[in-house]
Biopython code that builds the backbone (N, CA, C, O; Angstrom):
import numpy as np
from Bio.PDB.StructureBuilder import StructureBuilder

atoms = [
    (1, "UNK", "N", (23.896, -1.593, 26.112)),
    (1, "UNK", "CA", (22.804, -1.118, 26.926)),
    (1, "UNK", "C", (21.884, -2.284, 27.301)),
    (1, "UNK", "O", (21.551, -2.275, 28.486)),
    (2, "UNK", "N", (21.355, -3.378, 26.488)),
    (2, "UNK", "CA", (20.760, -4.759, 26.631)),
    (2, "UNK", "C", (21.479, -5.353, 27.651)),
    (2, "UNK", "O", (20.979, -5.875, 28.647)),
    (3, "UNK", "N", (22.641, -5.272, 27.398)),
    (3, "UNK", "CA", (23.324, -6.552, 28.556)),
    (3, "UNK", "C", (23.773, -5.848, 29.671)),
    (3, "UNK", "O", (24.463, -6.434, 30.505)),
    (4, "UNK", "N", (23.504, -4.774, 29.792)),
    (4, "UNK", "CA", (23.046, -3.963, 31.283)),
    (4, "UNK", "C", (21.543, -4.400, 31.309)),
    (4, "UNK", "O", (21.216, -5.317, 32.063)),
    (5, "UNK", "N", (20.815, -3.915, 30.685)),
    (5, "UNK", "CA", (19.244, -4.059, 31.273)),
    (5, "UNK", "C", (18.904, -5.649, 31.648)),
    (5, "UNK", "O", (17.966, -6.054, 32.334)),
    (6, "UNK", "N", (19.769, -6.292, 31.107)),
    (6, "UNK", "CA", (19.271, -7.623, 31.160)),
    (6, "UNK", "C", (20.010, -7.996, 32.328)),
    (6, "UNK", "O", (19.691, -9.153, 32.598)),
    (7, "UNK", "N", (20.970, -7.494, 33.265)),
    (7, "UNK", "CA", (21.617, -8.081, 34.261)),
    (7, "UNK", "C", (20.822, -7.407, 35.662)),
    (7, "UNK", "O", (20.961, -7.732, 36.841)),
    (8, "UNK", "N", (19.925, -6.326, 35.040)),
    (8, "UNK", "CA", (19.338, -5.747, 36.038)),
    (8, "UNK", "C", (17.830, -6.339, 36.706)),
    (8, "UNK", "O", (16.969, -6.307, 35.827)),
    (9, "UNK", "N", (17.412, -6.753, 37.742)),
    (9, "UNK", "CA", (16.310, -7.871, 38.191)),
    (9, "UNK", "C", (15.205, -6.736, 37.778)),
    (9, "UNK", "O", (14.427, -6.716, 36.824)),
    (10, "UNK", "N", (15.319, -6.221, 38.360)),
    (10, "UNK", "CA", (13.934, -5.393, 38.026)),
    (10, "UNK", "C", (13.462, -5.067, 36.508)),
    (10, "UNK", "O", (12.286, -4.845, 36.218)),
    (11, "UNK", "N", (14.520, -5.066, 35.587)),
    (11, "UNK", "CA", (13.854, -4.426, 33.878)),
    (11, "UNK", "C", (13.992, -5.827, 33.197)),
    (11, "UNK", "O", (13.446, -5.717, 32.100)),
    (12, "UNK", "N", (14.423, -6.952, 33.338)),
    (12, "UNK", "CA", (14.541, -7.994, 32.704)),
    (12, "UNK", "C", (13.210, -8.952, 32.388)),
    (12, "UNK", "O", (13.222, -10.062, 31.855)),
    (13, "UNK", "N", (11.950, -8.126, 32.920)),
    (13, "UNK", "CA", (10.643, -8.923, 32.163)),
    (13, "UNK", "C", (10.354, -7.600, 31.177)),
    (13, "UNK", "O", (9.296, -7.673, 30.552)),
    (14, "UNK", "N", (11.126, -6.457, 30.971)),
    (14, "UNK", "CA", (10.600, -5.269, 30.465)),
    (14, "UNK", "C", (11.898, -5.477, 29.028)),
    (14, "UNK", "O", (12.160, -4.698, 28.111)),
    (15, "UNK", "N", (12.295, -6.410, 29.252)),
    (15, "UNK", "CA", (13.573, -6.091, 27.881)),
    (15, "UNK", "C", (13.139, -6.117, 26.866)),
    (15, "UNK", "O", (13.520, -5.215, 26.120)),
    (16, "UNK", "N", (12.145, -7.125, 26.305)),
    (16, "UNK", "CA", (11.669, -6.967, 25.164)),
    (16, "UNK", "C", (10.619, -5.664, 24.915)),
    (16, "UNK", "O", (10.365, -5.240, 23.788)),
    (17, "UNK", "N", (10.099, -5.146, 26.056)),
    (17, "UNK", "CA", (9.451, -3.953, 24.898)),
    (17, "UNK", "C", (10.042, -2.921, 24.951)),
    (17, "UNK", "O", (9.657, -1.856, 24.468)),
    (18, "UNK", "N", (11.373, -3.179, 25.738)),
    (18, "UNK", "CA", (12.079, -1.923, 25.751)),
    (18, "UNK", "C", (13.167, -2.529, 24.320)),
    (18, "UNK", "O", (13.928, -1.599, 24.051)),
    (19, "UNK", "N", (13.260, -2.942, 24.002)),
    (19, "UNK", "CA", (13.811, -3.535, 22.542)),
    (19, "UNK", "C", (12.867, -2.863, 21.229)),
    (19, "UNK", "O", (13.236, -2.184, 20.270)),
    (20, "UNK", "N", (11.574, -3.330, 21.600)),
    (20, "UNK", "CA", (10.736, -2.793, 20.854)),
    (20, "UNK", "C", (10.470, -0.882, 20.608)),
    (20, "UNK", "O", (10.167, -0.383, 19.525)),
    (21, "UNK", "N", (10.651, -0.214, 21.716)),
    (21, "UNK", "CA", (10.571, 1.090, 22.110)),
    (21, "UNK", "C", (11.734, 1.399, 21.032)),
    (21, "UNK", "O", (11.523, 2.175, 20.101)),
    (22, "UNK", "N", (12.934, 0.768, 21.206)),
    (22, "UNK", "CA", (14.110, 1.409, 20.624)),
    (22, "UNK", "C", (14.273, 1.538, 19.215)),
    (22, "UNK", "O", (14.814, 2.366, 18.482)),
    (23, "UNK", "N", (13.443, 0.130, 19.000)),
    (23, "UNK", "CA", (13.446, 0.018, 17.304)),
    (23, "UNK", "C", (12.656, 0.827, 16.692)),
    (23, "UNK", "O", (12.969, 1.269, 15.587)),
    (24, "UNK", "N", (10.986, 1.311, 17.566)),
    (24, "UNK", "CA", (10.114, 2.221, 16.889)),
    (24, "UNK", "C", (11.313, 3.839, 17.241)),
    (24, "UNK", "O", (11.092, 4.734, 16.425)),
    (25, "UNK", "N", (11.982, 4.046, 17.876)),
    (25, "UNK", "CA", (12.463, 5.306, 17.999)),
    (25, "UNK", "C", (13.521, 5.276, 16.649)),
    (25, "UNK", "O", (13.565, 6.327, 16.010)),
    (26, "UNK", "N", (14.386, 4.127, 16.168)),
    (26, "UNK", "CA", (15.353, 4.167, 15.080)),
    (26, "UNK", "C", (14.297, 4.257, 13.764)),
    (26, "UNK", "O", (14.291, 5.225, 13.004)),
    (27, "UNK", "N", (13.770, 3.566, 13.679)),
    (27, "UNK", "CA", (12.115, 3.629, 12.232)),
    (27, "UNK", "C", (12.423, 4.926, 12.413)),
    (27, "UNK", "O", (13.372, 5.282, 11.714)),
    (28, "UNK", "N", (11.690, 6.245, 13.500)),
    (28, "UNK", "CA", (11.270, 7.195, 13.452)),
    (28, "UNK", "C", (12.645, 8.122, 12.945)),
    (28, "UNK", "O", (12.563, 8.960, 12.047)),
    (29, "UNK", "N", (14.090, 7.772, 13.792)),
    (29, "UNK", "CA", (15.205, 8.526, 13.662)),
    (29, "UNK", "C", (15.614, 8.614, 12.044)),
    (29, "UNK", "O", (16.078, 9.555, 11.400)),
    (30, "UNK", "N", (15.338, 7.570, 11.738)),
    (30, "UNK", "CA", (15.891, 6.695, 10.220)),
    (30, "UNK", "C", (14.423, 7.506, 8.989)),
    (30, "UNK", "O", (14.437, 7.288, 7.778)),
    (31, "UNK", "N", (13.785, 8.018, 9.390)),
    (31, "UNK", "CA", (12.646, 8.394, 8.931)),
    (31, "UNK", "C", (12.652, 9.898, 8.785)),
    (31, "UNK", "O", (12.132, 10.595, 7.913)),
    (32, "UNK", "N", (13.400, 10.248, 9.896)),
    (32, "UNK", "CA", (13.702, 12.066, 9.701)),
    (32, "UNK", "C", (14.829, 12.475, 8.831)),
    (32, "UNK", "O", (15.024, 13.447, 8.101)),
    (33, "UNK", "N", (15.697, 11.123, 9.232)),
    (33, "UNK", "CA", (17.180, 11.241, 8.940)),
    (33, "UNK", "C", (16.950, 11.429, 7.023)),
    (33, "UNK", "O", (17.494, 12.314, 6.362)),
    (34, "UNK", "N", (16.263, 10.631, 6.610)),
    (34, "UNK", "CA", (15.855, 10.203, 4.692)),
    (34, "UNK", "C", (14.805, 10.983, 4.556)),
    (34, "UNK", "O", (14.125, 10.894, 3.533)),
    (35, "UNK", "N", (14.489, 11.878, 5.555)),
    (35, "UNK", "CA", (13.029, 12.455, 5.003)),
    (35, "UNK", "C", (12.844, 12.956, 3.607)),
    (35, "UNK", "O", (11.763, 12.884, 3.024)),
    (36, "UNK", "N", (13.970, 13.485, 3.067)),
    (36, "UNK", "CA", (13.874, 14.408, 2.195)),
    (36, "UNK", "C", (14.075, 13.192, 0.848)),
    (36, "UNK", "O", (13.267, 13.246, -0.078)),
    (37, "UNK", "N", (15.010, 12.300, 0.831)),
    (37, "UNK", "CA", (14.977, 10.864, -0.269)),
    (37, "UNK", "C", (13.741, 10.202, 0.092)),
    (37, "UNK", "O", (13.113, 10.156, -0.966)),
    (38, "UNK", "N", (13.141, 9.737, 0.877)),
    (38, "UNK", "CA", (11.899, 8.623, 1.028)),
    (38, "UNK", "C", (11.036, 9.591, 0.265)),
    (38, "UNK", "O", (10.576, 9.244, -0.823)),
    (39, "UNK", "N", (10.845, 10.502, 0.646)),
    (39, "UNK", "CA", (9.144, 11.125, 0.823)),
    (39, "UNK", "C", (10.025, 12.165, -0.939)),
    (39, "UNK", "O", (9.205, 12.939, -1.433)),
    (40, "UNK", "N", (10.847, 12.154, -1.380)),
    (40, "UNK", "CA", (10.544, 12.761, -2.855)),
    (40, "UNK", "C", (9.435, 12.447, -3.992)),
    (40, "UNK", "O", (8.650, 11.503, -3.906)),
    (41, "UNK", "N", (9.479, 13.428, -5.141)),
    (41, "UNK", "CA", (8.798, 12.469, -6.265)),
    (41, "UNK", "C", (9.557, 11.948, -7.020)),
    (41, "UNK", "O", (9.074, 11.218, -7.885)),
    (42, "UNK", "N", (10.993, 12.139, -6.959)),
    (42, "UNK", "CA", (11.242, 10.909, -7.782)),
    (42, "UNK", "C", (12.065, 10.293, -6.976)),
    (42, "UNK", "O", (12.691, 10.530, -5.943)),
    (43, "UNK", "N", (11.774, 8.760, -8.306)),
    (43, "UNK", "CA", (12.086, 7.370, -7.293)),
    (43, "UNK", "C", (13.499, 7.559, -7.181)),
    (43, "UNK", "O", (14.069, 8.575, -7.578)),
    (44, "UNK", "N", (13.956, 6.771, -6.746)),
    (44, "UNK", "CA", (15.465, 6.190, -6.304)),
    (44, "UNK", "C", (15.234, 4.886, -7.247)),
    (44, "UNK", "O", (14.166, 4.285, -7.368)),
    (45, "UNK", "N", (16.837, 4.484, -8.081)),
    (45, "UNK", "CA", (17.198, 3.661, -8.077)),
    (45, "UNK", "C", (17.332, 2.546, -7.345)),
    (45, "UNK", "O", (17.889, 2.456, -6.251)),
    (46, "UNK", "N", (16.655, 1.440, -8.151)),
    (46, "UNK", "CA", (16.890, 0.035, -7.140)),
    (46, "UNK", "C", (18.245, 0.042, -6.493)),
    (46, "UNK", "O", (18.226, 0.100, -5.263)),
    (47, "UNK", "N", (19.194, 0.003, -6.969)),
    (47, "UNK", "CA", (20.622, 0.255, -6.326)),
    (47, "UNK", "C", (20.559, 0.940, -5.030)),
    (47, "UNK", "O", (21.023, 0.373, -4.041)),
    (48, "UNK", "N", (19.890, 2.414, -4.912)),
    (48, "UNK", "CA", (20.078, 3.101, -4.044)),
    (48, "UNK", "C", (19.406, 2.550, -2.829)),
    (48, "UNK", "O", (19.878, 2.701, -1.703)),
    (49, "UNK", "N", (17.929, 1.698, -3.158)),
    (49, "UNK", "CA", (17.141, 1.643, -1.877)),
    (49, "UNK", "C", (17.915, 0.638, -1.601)),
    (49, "UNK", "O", (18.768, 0.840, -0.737)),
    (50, "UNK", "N", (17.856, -0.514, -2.145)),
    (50, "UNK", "CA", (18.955, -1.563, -1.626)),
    (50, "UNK", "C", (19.935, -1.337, -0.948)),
    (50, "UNK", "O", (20.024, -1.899, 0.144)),
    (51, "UNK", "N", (20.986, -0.425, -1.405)),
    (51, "UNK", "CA", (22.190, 0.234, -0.587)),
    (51, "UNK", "C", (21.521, 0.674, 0.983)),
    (51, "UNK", "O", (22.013, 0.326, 2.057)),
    (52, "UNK", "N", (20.073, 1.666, 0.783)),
    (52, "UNK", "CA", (19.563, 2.047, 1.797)),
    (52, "UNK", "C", (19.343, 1.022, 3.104)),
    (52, "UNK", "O", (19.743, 1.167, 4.259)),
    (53, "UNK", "N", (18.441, -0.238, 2.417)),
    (53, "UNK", "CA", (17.972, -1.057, 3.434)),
    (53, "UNK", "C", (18.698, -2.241, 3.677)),
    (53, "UNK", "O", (18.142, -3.164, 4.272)),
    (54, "UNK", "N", (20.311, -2.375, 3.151)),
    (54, "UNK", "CA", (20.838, -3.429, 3.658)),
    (54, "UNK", "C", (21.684, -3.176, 5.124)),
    (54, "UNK", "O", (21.943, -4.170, 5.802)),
    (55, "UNK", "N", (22.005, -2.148, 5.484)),
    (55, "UNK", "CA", (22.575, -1.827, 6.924)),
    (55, "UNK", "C", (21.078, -1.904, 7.597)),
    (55, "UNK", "O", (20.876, -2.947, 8.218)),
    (56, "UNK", "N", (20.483, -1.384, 7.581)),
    (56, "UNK", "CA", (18.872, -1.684, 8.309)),
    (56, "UNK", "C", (18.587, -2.981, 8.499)),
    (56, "UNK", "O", (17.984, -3.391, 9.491)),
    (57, "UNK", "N", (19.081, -3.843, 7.384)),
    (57, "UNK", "CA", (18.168, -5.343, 7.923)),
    (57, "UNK", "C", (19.618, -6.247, 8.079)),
    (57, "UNK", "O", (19.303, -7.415, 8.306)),
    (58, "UNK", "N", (20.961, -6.095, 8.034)),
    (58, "UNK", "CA", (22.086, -6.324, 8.706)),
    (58, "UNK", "C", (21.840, -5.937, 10.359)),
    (58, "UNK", "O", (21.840, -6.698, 11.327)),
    (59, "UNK", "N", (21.694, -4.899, 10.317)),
    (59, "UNK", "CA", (21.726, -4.686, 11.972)),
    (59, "UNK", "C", (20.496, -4.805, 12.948)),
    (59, "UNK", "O", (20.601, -4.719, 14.172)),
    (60, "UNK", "N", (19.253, -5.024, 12.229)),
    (60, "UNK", "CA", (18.600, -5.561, 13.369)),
    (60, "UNK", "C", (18.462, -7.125, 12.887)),
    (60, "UNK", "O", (17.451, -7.712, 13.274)),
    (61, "UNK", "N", (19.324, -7.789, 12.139)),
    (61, "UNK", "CA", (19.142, -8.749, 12.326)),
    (61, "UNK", "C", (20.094, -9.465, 13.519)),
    (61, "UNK", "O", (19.930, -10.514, 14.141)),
    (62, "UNK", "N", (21.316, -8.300, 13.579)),
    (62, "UNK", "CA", (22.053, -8.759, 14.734)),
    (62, "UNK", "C", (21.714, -8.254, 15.990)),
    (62, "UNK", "O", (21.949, -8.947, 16.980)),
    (63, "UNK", "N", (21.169, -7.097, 16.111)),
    (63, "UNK", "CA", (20.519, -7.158, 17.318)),
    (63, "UNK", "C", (19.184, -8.021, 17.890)),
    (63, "UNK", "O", (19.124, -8.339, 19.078)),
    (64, "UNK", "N", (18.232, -8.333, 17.027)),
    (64, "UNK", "CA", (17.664, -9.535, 17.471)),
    (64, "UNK", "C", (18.560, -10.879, 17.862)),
    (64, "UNK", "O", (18.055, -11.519, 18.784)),
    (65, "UNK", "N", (19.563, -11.322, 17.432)),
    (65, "UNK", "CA", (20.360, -12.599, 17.657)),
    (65, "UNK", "C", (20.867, -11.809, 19.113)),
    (65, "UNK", "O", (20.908, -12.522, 20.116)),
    (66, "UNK", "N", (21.196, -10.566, 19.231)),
    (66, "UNK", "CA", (21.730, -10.609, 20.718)),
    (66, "UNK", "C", (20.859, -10.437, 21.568)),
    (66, "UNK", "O", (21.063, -10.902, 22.690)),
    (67, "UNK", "N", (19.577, -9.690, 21.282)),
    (67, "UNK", "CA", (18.762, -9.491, 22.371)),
    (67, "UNK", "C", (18.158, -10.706, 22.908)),
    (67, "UNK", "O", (17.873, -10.717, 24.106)),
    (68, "UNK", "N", (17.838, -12.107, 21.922)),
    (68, "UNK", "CA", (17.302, -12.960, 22.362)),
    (68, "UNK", "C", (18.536, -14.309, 22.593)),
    (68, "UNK", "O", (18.288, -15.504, 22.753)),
    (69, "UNK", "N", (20.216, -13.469, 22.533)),
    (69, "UNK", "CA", (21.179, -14.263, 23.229)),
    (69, "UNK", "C", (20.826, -14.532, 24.819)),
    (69, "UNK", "O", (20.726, -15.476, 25.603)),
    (70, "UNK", "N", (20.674, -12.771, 24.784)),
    (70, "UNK", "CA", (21.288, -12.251, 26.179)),
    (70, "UNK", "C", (19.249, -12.861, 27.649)),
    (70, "UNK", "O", (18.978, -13.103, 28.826)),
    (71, "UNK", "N", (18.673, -12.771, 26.464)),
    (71, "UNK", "CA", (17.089, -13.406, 26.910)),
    (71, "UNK", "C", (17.422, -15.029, 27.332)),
    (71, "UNK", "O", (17.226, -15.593, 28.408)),
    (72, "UNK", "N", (17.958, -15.515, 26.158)),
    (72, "UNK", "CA", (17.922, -17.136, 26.604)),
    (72, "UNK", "C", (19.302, -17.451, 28.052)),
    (72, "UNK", "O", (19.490, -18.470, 28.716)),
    (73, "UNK", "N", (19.820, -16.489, 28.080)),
    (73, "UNK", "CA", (20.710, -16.597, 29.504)),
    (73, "UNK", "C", (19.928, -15.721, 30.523)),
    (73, "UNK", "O", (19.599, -16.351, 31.529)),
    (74, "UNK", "N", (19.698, -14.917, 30.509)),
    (74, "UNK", "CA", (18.611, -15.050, 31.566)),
    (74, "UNK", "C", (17.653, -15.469, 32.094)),
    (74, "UNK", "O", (17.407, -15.358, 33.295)),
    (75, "UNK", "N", (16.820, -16.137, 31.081)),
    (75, "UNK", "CA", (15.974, -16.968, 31.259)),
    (75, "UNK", "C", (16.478, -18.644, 31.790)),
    (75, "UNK", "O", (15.527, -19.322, 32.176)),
    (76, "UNK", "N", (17.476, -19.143, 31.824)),
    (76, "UNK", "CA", (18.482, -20.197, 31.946)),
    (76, "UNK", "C", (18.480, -20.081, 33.443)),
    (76, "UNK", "O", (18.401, -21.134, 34.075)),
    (77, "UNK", "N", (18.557, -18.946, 34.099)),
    (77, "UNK", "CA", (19.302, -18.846, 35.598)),
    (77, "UNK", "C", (17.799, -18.810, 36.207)),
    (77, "UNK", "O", (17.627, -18.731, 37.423)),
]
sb = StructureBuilder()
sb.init_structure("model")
sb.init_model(0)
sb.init_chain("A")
sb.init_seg("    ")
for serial, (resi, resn, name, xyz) in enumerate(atoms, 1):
    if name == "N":
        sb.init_residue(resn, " ", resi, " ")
    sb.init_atom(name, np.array(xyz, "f"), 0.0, 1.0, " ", f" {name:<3s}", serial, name[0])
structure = sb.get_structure()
């Protein structure tokens, strides 16, 4: 969806807060999705949150490396 918006002239000064939009909508999705584990009274095992937040900070760490791939080639031309 990035490397459409980013080939498009008109949304390509809007990519980053539309990057930003998407990530506050996954927080929120990711927030309904665990509602019932986050918000308990009892804790979770270190194991478990860990398990929880390593796909979370795996994948926006790769979507930041692409969003600001697909930024530094547009910004290039």
């Amino acid at each position: 969806m990035f490397a459409y918006l980013a080939f498009n002239d008109i949304l390509t000064a809007q990519l980053g807060i539309i990057y930003l939009v998407t990530l506050a909508l996954k927080l929120i999705f990711f927030t309904i999705i665990f509602k019932a584990v986050i918000f308990s009274e009892t804790s979770l095992p270190r194991v478990d949150r860990i398990a929880m937040l390593i796909p979370m900070l795996l994948f926006l760490t790769i979507e930041v490396l692409f969003i600001s791939k697909i930024l530094n080639k547009t910004l290039v031309k």
